[in-house]
N, C-alpha and C positions, 0 to 999 in steps of 0.2 A: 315239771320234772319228767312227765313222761314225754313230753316231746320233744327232749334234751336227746331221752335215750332213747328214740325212733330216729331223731336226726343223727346221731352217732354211729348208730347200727346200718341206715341206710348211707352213710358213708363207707362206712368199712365195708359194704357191700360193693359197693361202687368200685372202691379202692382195689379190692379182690381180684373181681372182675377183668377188672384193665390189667392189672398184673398175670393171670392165669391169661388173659389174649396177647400180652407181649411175649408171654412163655412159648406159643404155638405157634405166633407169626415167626419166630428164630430157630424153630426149625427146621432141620434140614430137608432139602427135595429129595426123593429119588432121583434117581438118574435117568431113568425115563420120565419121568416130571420133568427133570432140567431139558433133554432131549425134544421135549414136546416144547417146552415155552421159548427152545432155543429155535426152532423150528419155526413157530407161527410167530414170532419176532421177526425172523429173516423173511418169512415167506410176506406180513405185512409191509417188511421194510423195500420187496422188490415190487410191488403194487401184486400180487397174485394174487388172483381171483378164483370163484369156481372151483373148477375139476381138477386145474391145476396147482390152484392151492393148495386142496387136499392132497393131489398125489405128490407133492413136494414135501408137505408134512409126513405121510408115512414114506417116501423116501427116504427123509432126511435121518428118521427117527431109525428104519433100518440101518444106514449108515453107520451112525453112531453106536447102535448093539454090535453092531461087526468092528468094530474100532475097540471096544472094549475088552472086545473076547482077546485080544492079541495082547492084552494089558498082562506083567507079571502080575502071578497069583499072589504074593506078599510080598513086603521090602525090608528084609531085616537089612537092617545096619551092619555088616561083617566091617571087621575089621581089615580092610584091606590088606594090610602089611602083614596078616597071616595068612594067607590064598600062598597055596601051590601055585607055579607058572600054569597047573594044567588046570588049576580050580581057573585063574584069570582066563584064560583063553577060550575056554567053556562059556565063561560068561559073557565073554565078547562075542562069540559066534551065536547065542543065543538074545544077545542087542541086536547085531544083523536080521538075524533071522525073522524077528519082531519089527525091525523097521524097514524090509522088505515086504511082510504080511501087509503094513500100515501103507505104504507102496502099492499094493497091490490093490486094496481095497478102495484107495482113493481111486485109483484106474479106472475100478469097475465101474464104482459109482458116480463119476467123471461122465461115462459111459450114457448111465442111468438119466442123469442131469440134462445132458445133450439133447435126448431125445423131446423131452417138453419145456425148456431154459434155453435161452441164448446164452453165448458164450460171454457177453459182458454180465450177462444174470450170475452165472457161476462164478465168476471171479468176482463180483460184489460179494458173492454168499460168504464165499470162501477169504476174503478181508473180515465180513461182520462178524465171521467165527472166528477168527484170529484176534479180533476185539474182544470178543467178549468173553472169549478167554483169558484173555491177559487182565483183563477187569476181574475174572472171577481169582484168578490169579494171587492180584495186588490185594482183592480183600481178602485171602484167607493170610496170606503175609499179615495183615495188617491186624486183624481179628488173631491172630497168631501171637504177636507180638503183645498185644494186651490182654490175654491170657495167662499169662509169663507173670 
């Protein structure tokens, strides 16, 4: 009898367990987390090495905090069909304005790239970021959708 209820107990332990470590493994990164693992992803996927590796990672990692900053502060849902022409136009010049900044900053950091990266390196980097975007994309769509 008692080793019915040690076997039951060291189940439900067990059982516990693995459920409170699927709980932690499904949460979410920071965004400097994903910046970092986005980073030394690309940086392993160009073969970098060394000094270079590193300064690719804290490259890339600034990059990305400067990409951010130009991001709108929140996305309320307005109703479009109740915008003034001068609310719409406001917000159009501040799309510009934000995808000029996002412009500018790939420039720089274009710039940045050049100096320790060939230029087939950057445009690899800049496809694997375009991937794996759109991967992270399709799973929250999808994670999205079964939520629902």
């Amino acid at each position: 009898m008692k080793t019915t209820r040690t076997i039951i107990l060291t189940l439900m332990l067990v059982f516990t367990a693995f459920g409170t470590q699927a709980q932690n493994a499904k949460q979410r990164m920071s965004r400097e987390q994903m910046a970092e693992t986005q980073a030394k992803h690309i940086a392993a996927d160009l073969n970098l090495t060394g000094k270079t590796y590193d300064r690719f990672v804290e490259t890339y990692e600034n990059y990305k905090k400067e990409l951010w900053q130009t991001a709108p502060k929140c996305r309320k849902k307005n109703c479009r069909n109740s915008e003034t022409e001068e609310q719409a136009a406001e917000k159009m010049r501040k799309r510009f304005e934000r995808s000029q900044k996002v412009l500018d900053i790939r420039n720089k950091y274009y710039q940045e790239f050049s100096k320790f990266l060939t230029q087939k390196q950057i445009e690899q980097m800049y496809d694997k970021e375009c991937k794996m975007m759109k991967r992270l994309s399709e799973r929250r769509r999808a994670n999205h959708g079964k939520r629902r």
